[in-house]
C-alpha positions as CSV (number, residue, x, y, z in Angstrom):
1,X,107.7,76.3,93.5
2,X,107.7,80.0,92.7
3,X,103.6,79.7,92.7
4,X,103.5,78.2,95.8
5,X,105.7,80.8,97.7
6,X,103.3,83.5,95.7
7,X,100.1,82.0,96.9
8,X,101.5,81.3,100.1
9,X,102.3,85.0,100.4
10,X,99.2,86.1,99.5
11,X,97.4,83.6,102.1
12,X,99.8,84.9,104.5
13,X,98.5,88.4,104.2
14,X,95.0,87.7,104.0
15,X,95.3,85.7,107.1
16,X,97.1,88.8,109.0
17,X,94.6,91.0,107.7
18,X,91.6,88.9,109.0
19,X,92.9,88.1,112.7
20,X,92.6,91.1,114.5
21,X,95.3,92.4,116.6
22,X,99.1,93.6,115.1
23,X,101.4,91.2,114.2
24,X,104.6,92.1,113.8
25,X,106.1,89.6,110.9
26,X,108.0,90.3,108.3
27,X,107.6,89.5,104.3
28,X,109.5,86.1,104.9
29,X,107.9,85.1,107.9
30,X,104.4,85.7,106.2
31,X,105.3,83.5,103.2
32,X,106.6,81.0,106.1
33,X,102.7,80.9,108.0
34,X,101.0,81.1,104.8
35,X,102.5,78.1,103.4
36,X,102.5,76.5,106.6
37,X,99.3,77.0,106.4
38,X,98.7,75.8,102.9
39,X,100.0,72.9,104.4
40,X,98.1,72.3,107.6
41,X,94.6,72.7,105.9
42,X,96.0,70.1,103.1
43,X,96.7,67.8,106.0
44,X,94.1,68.3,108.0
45,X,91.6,68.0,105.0
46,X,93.1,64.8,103.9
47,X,92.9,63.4,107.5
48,X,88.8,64.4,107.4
49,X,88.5,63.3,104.4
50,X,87.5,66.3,102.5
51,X,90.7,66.1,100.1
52,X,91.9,63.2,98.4
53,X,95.4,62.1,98.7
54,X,97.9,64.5,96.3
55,X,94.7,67.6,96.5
56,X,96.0,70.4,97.7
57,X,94.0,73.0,99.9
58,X,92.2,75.9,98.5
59,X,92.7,79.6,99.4
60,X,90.3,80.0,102.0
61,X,91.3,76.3,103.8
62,X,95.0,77.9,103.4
63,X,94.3,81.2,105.0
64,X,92.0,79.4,107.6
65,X,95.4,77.2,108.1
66,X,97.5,80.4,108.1
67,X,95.6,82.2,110.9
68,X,95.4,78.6,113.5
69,X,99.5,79.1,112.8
70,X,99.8,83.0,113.7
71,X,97.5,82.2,116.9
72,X,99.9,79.4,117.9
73,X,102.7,81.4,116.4
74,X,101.8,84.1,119.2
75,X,101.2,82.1,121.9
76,X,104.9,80.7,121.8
77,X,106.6,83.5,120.7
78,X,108.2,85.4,123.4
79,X,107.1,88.3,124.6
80,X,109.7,91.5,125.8
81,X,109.8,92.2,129.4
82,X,107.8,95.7,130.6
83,X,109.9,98.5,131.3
84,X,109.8,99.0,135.0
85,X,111.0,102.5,136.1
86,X,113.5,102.0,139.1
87,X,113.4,105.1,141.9
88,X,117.1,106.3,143.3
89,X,117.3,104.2,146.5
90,X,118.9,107.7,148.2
91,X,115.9,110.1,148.0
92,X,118.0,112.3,146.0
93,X,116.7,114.7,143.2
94,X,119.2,114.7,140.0
């Protein structure tokens, strides 16, 4: 369990470092995508059939996996509202 959370980590921050842009993720949330994407590729692979059933992925499937989930991961994560600057309605200088 411990060596998947550690490769999982590691895929995770290969995958950020890969897809361009900032992502703003913590350490946990990097383990999360990178063994969520451990997992996809495993899937995925055994639905192709490039794995068979009880194969896991490789490194470079899981970090492929890892970067499909931080693309979807920011596309549904919310994003914060722009600051808007709001003028006094009066005309007076403060």
């Amino acid at each position: 369990m411990l060596t998947t959370i550690l490769i999982g980590f590691f895929s995770g921050l290969f995958a950020r470092w890969v897809k361009p842009g900032a992502q703003r993720l913590g350490w946990i949330m990097t383990s999360l995508v990178g063994i969520g994407g451990a997992v996809l590729a495993t899937f995925i692979g055994q639905a192709l059939g490039w794995y068979e059933h009880g194969d896991r992925a490789g490194f470079l499937a899981s970090v492929g996996g890892a970067v499909v989930l931080l693309i979807l991961y920011e596309a549904i994560k919310p994003r914060p509202a722009p600051a808007t600057l709001i003028a006094p309605s009066d005309g007076a200088r403060r």
